[in-house]
C-alpha positions in Angstrom: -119.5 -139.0 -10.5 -121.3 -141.9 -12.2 -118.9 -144.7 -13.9 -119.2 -143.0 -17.1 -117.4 -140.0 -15.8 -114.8 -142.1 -14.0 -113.9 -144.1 -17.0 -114.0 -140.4 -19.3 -111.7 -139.1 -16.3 -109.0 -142.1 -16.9 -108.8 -141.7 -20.4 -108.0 -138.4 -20.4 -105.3 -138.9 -17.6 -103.5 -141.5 -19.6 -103.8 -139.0 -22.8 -102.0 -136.3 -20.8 -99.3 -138.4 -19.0 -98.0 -140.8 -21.9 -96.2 -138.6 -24.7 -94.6 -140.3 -27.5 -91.2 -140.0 -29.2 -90.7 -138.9 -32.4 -90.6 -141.7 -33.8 -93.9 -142.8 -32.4 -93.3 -145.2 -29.6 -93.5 -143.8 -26.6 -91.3 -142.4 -24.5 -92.7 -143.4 -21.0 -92.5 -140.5 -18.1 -92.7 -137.0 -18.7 -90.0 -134.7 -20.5 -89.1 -132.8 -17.3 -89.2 -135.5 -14.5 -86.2 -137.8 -13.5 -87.6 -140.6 -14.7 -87.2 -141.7 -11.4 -85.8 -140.9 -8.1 -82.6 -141.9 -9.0 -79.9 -139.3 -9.4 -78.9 -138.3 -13.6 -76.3 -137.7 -15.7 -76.6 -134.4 -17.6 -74.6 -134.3 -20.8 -74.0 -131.1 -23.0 -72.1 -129.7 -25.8 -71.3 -126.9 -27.5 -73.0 -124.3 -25.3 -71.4 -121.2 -27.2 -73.6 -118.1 -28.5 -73.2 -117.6 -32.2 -70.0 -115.2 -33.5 -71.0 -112.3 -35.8 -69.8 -113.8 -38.7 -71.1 -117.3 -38.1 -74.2 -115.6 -38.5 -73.5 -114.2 -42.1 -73.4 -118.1 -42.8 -75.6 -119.7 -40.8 -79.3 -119.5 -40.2 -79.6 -118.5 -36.6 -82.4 -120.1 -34.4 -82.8 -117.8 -31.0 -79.7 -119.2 -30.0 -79.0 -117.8 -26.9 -82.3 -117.8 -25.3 -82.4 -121.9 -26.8 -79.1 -122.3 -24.1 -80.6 -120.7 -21.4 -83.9 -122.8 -21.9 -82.0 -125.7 -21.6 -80.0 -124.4 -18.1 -82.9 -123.6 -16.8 -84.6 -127.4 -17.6 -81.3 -129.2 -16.4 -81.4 -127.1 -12.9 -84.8 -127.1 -11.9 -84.5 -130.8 -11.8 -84.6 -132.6 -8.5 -82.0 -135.0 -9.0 -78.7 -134.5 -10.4 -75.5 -136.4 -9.6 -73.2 -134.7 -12.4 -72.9 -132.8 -15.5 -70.4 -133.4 -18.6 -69.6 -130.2 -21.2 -68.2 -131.9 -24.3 -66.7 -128.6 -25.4 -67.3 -125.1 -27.2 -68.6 -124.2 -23.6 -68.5 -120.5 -24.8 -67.7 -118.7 -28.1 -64.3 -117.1 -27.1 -62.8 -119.0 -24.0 -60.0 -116.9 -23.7 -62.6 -113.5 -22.9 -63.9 -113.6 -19.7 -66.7 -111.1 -21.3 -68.2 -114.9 -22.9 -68.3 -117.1 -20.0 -71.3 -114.8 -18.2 -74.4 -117.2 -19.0 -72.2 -120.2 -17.9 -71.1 -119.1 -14.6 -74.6 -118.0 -13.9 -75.3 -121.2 -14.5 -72.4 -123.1 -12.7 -73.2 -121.1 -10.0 -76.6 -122.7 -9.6 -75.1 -126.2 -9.6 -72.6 -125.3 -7.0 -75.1 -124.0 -4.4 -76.6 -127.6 -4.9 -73.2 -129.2 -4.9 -73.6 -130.8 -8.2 -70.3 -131.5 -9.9 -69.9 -129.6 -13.3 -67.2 -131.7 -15.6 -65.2 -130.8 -19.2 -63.5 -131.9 -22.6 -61.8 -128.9 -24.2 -63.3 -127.7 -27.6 -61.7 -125.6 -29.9 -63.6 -122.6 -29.1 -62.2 -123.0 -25.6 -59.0 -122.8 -27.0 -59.4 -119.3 -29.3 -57.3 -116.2 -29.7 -55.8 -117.5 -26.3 -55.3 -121.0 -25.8 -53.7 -120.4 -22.3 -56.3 -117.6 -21.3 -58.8 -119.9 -23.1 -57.4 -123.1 -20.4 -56.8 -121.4 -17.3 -60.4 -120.3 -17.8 -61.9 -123.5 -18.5 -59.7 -124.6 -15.4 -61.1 -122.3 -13.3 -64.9 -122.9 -13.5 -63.8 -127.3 -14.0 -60.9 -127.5 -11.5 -60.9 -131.3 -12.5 -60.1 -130.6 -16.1 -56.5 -132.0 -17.4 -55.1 -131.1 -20.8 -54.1 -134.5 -21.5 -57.1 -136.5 -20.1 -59.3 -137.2 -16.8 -61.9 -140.3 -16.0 -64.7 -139.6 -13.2 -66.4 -142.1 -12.0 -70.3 -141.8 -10.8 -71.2 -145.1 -9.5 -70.5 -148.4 -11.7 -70.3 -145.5 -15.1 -66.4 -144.4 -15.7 -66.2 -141.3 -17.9 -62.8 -141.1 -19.7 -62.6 -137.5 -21.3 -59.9 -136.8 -23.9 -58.3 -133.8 -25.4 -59.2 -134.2 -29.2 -57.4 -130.6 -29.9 -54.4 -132.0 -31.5 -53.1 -128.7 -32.8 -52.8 -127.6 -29.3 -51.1 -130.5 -27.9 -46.7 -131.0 -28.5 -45.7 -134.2 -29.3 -45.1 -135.2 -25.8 -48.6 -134.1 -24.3 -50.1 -136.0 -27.1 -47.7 -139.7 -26.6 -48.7 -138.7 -23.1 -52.5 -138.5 -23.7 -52.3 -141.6 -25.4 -50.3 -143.8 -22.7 -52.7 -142.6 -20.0 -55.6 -143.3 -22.1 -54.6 -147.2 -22.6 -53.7 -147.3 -19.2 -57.0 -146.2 -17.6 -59.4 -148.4 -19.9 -56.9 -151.1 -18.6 -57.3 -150.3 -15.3 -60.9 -149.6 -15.7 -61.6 -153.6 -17.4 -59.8 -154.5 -14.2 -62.2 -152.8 -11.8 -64.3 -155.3 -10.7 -66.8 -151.9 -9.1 -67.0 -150.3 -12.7 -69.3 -151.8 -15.1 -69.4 -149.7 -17.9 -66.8 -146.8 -19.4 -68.2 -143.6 -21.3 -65.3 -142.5 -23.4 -66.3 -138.4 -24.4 -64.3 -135.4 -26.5 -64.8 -132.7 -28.5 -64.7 -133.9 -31.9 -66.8 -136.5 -33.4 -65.1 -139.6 -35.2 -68.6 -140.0 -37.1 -70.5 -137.8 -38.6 -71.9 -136.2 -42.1 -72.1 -132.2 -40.5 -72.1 -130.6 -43.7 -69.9 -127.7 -41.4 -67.3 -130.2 -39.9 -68.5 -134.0 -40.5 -65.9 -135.9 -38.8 -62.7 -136.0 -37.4 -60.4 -138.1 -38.9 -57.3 -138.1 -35.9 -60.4 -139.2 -33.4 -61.5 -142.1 -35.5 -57.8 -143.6 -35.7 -56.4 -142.7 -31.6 -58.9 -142.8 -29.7 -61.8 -145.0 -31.3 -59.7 -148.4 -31.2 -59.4 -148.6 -27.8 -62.1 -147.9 -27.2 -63.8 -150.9 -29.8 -61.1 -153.1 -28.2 -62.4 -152.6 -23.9 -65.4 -154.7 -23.3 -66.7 -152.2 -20.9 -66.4 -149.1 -23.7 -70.1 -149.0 -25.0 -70.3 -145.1 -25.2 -68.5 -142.6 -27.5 -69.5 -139.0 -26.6 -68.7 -135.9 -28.6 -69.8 -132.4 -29.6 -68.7 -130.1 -32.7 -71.1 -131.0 -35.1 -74.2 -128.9 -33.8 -76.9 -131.8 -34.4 -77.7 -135.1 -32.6 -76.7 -138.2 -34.3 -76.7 -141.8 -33.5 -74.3 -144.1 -34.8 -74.0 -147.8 -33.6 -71.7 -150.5 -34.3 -74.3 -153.2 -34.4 -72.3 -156.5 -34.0 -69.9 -155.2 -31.0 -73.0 -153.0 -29.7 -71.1 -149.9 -29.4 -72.6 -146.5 -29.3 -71.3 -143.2 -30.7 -73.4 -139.8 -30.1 -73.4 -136.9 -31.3 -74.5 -133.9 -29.0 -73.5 -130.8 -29.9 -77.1 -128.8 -29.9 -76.1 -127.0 -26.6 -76.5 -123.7 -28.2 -74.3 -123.3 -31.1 -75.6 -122.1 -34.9 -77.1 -125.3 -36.0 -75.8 -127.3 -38.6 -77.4 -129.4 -41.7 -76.6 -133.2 -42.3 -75.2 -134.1 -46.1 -76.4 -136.7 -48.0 -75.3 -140.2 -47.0 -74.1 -142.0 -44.4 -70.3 -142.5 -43.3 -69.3 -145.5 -44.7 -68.7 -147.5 -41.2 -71.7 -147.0 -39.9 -75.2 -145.6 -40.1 -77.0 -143.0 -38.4 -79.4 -144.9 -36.1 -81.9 -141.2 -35.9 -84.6 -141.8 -38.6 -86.2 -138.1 -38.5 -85.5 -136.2 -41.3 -85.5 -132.9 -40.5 -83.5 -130.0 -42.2 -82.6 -129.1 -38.4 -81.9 -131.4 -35.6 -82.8 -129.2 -32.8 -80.8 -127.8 -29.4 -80.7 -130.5 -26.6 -79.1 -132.2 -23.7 -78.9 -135.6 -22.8 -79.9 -137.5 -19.5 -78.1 -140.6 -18.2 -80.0 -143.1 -15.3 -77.7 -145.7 -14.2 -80.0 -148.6 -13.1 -78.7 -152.2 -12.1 -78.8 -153.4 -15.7 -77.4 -150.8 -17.4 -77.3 -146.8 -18.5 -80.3 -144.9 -20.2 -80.2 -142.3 -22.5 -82.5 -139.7 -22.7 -82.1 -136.9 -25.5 -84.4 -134.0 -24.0 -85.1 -131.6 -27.2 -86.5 -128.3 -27.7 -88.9 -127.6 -30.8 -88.6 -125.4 -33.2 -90.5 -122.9 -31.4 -88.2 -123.5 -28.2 -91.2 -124.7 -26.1 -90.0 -127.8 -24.2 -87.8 -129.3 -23.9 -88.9 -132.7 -25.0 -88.3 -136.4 -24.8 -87.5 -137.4 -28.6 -85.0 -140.2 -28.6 -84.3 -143.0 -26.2 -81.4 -145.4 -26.0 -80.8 -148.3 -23.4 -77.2 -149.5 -23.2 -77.1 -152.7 -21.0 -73.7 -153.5 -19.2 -71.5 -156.0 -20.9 -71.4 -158.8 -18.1 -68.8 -160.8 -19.7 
């Protein structure tokens, strides 16, 4: 091959291996590698198929086939350290009838040995909220009612219980103390270096179906503005991705609930604390998961997308949160 051809070669390799983010910078590796050899974070929410009459309501979008797409992305890929449900892991927790794509699914993680993690949504909680528990506690044997933390390296997860309703008063004081407690603890730890705080229900967001939650925002989102090492807020319900950032403490608050679930339109505006950082506007912000790489400086996100025709998915949205090393 003469140097013409070499140099026609390269330019087509580059074309092929370089694909860009929606917003037109690009978005480095390719959609379905690891980024690097390092082990990820998988985080996913609201993973249930559509009820009968959500449909009558909602425009539906291949649902179910969109969820199983996005299992079968998450665990053909080589390296996996964890993954974190944020919720609405199926339509009807309490019937064992609706958990039959998940355990399919948890079932390939387990031969793997990949540990499979939860915060409670309110679908997990319906018609039955103790059938609904004891069956998310089943397939997450780590979940606790009242709040866990796992830790995967120098990242601390902190996952709450943002179902009020089916919390007494105790369980909920209770919640609260430990919560306090363990991001103390967690500023103390000289090994952790960053702390993901995650629940169900978003404390910002303009869902036209649910927008936000309004008990979130005022128990859980202080403490976590007051830790140094709080820089992510992770939550489901709302069936889009959104990205809101408080841009003088640099703390992050996503939105990730397009695990599945009927998706949901934005309204007009923006909450009035923050903005929504996604400049995309689409009438749908489509089904997706999002990877986490720990490096030495600090975590990055990855939101891995499908399109509208469910090829994919692909690499649409990149955030870099770098550790707080005060």
């Amino acid at each position: 091959m003469d140097i013409r051809g070499l140099i026609a070669l390269s330019i087509l390799f580059i074309a092929l291996v370089s694909p860009w983010c929606h917003s037109g910078t690009p978005c480095g590796k390719d959609n379905n590698s690891t980024d690097s050899a390092q082990n990820s974070i998988i985080f996913i929410s609201d993973t249930q198929s559509p009820m009968r009459f959500e449909k009558l309501i909602l425009k539906t979008h291949r649902n179910e086939e969109a969820t199983k797409i996005l299992f079968n992305t998450i665990a053909s890929e080589s390296h996996i350290s964890s993954i974190f449900f944020f919720g609405d892991v199926t339509a009807i927790g309490s019937f064992n009838s609706s958990w039959s794509t998940i355990d399919s699914f948890l079932t390939r993680l387990k031969v793997r040995r990949i540990p499979a993690y939860v915060a409670a949504g309110n679908h997990d909680y319906l018609l039955s909220p103790s059938a609904g528990e004891s069956n998310l506690k089943k397939r997450f044997p780590d979940f606790k009612r009242t709040g866990y933390s796992i830790r995967n390296g120098s990242l601390a997860l902190v996952l709450l219980n943002s179902n009020f309703s089916e919390l007494n008063l105790s369980e909920e004081l209770q919640q609260q103390e430990w919560y306090l407690h363990e991001l103390h603890a967690l500023e103390q730890d000289s090994t952790i270096k960053m702390v993901a705080v995650g629940c169900h229900h978003p404390p910002f967001s303009n869902s036209a179906i649910v927008g936000h939650d309004q008990q979130v925002r005022d128990k859980f989102v202080p403490p976590f503005m007051k830790s140094n090492k709080c820089r992510l807020f992770l939550s489901g319900h709302a069936h889009t991705f959104q990205h809101f950032k408080d841009t003088v403490a640099n703390k992050h608050f996503l939105v990730i609930g397009g695990g599945g679930g009927l998706l949901h339109t934005l309204k007009a505006g923006e909450p009035s604390e923050l903005q929504d950082q996604v400049q995309w506007n689409t009438e749908y912000r489509m089904f997706h998961f999002v990877r986490g790489i720990i490096s030495t400086d600090g975590l990055s996100l990855n939101v891995m997308m499908l399109t509208e025709d469910l090829t994919g998915p692909q690499s649409v949205y990149k955030v870099f949160i770098p550790f707080n090393n005060r």
